[in-house]
C-alpha positions as CSV (number, residue, x, y, z in Angstrom):
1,X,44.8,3.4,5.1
2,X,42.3,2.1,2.7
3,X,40.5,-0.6,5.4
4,X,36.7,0.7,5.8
5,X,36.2,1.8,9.3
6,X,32.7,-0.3,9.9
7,X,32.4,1.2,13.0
8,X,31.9,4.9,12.1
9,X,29.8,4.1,9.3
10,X,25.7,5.2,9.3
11,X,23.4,2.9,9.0
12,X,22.3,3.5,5.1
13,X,25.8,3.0,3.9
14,X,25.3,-0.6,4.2
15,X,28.6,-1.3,6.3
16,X,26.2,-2.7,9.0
17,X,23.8,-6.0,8.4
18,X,19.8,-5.1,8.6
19,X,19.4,-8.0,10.9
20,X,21.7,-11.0,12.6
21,X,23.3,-13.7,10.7
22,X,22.4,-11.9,7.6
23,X,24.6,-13.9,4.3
24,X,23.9,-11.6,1.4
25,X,25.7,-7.8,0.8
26,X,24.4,-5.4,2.8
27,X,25.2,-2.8,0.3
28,X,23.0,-4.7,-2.6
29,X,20.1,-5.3,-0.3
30,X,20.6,-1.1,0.9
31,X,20.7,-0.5,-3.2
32,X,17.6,-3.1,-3.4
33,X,15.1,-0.9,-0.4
34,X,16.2,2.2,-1.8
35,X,14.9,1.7,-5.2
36,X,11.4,-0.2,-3.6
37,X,10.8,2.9,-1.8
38,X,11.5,5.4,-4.8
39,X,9.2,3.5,-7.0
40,X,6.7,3.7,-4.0
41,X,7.5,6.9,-3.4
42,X,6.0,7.7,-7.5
43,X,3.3,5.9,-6.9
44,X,1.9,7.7,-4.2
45,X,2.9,10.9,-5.7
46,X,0.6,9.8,-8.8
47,X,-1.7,8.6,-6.4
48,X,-2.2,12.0,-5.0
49,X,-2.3,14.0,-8.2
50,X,-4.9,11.5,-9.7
51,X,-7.1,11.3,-7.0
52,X,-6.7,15.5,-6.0
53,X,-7.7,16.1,-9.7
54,X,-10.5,13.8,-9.7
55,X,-12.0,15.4,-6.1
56,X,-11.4,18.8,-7.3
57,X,-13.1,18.7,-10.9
58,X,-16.4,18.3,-10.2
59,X,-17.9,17.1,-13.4
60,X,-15.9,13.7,-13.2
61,X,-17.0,12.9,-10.0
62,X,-20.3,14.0,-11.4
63,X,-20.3,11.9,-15.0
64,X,-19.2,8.9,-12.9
65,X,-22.0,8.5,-10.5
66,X,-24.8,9.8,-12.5
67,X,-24.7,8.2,-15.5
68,X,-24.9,4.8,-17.3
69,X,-21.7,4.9,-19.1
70,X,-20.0,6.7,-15.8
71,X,-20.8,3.7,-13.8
72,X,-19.6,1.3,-16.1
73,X,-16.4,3.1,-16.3
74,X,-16.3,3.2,-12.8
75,X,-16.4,-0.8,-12.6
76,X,-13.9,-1.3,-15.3
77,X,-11.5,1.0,-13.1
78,X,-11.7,-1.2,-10.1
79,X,-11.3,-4.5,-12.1
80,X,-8.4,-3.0,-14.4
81,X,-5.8,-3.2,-11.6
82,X,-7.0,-6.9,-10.8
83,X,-6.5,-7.6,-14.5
84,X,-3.4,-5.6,-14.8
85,X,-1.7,-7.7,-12.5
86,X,-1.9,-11.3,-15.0
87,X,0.6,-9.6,-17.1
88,X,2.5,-8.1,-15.0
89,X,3.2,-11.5,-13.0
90,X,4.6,-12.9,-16.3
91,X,6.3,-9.3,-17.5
92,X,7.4,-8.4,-13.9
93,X,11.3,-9.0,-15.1
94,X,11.0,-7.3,-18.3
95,X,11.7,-3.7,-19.0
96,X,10.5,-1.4,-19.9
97,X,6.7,-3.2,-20.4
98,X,6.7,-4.0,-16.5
99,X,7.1,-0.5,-15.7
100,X,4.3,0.4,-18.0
101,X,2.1,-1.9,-16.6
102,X,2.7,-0.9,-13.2
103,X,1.6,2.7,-14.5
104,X,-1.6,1.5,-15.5
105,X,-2.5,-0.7,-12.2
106,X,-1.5,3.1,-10.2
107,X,-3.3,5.2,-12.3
108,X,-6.5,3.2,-12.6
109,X,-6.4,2.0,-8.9
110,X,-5.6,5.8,-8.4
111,X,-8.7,7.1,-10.0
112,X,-10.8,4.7,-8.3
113,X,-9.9,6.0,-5.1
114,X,-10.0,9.3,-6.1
115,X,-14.5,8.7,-7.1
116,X,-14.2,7.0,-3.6
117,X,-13.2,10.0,-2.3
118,X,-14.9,12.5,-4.5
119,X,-18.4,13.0,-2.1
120,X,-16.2,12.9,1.5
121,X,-15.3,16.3,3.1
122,X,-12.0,17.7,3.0
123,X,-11.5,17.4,6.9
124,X,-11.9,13.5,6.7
125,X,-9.7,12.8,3.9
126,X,-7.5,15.3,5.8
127,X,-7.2,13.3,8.9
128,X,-7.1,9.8,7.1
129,X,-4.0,10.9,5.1
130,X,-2.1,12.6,8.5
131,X,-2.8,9.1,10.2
132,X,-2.0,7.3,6.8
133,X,1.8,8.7,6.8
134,X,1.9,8.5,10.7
135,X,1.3,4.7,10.8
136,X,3.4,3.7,7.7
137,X,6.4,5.4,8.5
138,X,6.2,4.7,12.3
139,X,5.6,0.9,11.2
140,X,8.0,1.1,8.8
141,X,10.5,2.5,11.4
142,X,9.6,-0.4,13.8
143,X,9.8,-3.2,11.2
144,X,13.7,-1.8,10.6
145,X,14.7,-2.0,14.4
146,X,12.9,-4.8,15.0
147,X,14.6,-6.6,12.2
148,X,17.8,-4.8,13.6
149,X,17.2,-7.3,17.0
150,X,16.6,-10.7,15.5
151,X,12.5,-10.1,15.4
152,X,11.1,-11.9,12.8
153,X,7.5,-11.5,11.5
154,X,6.9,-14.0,8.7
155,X,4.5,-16.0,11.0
156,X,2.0,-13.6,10.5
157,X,1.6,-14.1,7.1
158,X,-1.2,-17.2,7.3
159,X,-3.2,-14.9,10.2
160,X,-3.0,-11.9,7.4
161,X,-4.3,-13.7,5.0
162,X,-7.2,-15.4,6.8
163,X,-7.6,-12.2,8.8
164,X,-8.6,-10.7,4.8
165,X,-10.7,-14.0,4.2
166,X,-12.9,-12.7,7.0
167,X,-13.0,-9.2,6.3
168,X,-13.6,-9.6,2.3
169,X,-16.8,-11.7,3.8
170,X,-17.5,-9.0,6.2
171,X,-17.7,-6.0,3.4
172,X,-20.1,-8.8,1.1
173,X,-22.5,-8.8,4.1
174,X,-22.0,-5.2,4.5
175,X,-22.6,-4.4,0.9
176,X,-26.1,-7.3,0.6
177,X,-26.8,-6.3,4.4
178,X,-26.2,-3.2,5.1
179,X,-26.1,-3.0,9.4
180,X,-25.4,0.7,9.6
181,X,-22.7,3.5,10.5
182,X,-21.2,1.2,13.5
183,X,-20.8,-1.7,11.5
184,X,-19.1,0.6,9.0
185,X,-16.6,1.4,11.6
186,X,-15.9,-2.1,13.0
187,X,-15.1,-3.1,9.5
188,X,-12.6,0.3,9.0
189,X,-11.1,-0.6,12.5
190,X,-10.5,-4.2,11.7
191,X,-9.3,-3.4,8.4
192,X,-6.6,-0.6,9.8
193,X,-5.4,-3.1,12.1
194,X,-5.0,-5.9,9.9
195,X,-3.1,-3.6,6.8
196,X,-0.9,-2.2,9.7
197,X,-0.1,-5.9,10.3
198,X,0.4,-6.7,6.7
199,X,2.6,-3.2,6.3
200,X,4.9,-4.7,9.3
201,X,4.9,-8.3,7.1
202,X,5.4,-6.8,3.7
203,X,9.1,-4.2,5.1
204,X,10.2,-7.6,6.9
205,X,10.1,-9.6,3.6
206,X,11.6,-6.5,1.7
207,X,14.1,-6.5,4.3
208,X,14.7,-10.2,4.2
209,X,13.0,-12.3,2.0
210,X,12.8,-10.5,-1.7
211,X,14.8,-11.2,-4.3
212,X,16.5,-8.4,-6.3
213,X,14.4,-9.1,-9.4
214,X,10.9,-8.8,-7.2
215,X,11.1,-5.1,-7.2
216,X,7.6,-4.8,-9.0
217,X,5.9,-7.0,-6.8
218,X,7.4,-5.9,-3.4
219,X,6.7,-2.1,-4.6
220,X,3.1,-3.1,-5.3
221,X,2.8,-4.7,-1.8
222,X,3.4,-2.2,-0.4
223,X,1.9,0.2,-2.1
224,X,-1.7,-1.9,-1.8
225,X,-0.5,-1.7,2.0
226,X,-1.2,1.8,2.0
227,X,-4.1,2.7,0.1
228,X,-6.0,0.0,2.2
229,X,-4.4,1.3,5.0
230,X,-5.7,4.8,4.2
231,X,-9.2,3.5,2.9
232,X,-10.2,1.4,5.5
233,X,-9.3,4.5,8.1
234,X,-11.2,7.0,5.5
235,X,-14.1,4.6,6.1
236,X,-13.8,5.3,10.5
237,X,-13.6,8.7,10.3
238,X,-16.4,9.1,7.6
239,X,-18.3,7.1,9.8
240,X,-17.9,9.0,12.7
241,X,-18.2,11.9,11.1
242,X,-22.0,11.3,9.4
């Protein structure tokens, strides 16, 4: 009477392994996801209410791109998050400092996006964000059945990251060079395409590959996987849309 029926059981209860010849609990790696996508889950709520606030108060949009001392803020928020993370790769196990510093790197990276956001229409930022959440969570959806049939993706992870070698080089061109509105949206198009691939990478490692005490660094994976995601198609459709 007390023998677990593993047959009956849904898929979250962890009674089932996430992919073939899987050695570890199910149950602790269920327990491990849930808690990556609750602290993504924050982030993107903070995300949200950072960036909204920034769009909708004038002023701060304002201060930031017409003053001295606004656009020096404004490069300290971008570098912030890049700084932020040399602390948190040797505080990542240790709470509750890692957890503070992961509240800086979304909150500055957060109002960054929100100034890069500030002088787009409604309608565009609109349409990125519906795509945004349709992508990840179809991707995300896919990455779980795939891993369900024996598909593994961790070869792509050398084409990801030369695929980012070239566009990084692309946007330097862009930004010394400018070639125009269609350049703009080749770069957003390649971009999409290779965070989409790095969004399929990034669930198959959480699924397979991170430990239990990477929690920071797979939630800020993935969490970088979206906001690019959402950036590089808010740079399409505000292409299209000039």
């Amino acid at each position: 009477m007390w023998s677990r029926q593993y047959g009956k059981s849904d898929v979250e209860s962890g009674a089932r392994p996430l992919y073939p010849m899987m050695l570890e609990s199910p149950e602790l790696r269920w327990a491990f996801i849930r808690k990556i996508y609750s602290i993504l889950s924050l982030q993107l709520l903070a995300t949200i209410a950072v960036a909204t606030t920034v769009v909708s108060v004038r002023p701060i949009a304002h201060f930031f791109s017409t003053t001295t001392t606004g656009l020096a803020l404004y490069i300290v928020l971008i570098i912030t998050p890049f700084i932020i993370l040399c602390p948190l790769y040797y505080y990542h196990q240790r709470h509750p400092v890692n957890y503070f510093l992961l509240g800086i790197f979304t909150i500055t990276l957060a109002f960054a996006i929100g100034l890069t956001c500030a002088y787009t229409s409604g309608k565009v930022i609109l349409e990125a964000v519906i795509l945004t959440a349709v992508v990840v969570v179809s991707l995300t959806l896919y990455t779980f059945w795939a891993a369900k049939r024996g598909h593994d993706f961790n070869f792509l992870g050398p084409f990801l990251f030369g695929a980012v070698l070239v566009l990084i080089v692309f946007s330097m061109i862009q930004i010394l060079f400018p070639l125009g509105r269609t350049s703009l949206m080749v770069y957003g198009c390649l971009a999409s395409i290779i965070f989409c691939g790095y969004i399929i990478y990034d669930t198959d490692n959480l699924i397979k590959r991170y430990s239990y005490d990477e929690y920071i660094w797979a939630s800020i994976s993935l969490y970088l996987d979206v906001v690019n995601l959402f950036l590089a198609l808010l740079t399409v459709f505000r292409a299209a849309d000039s």
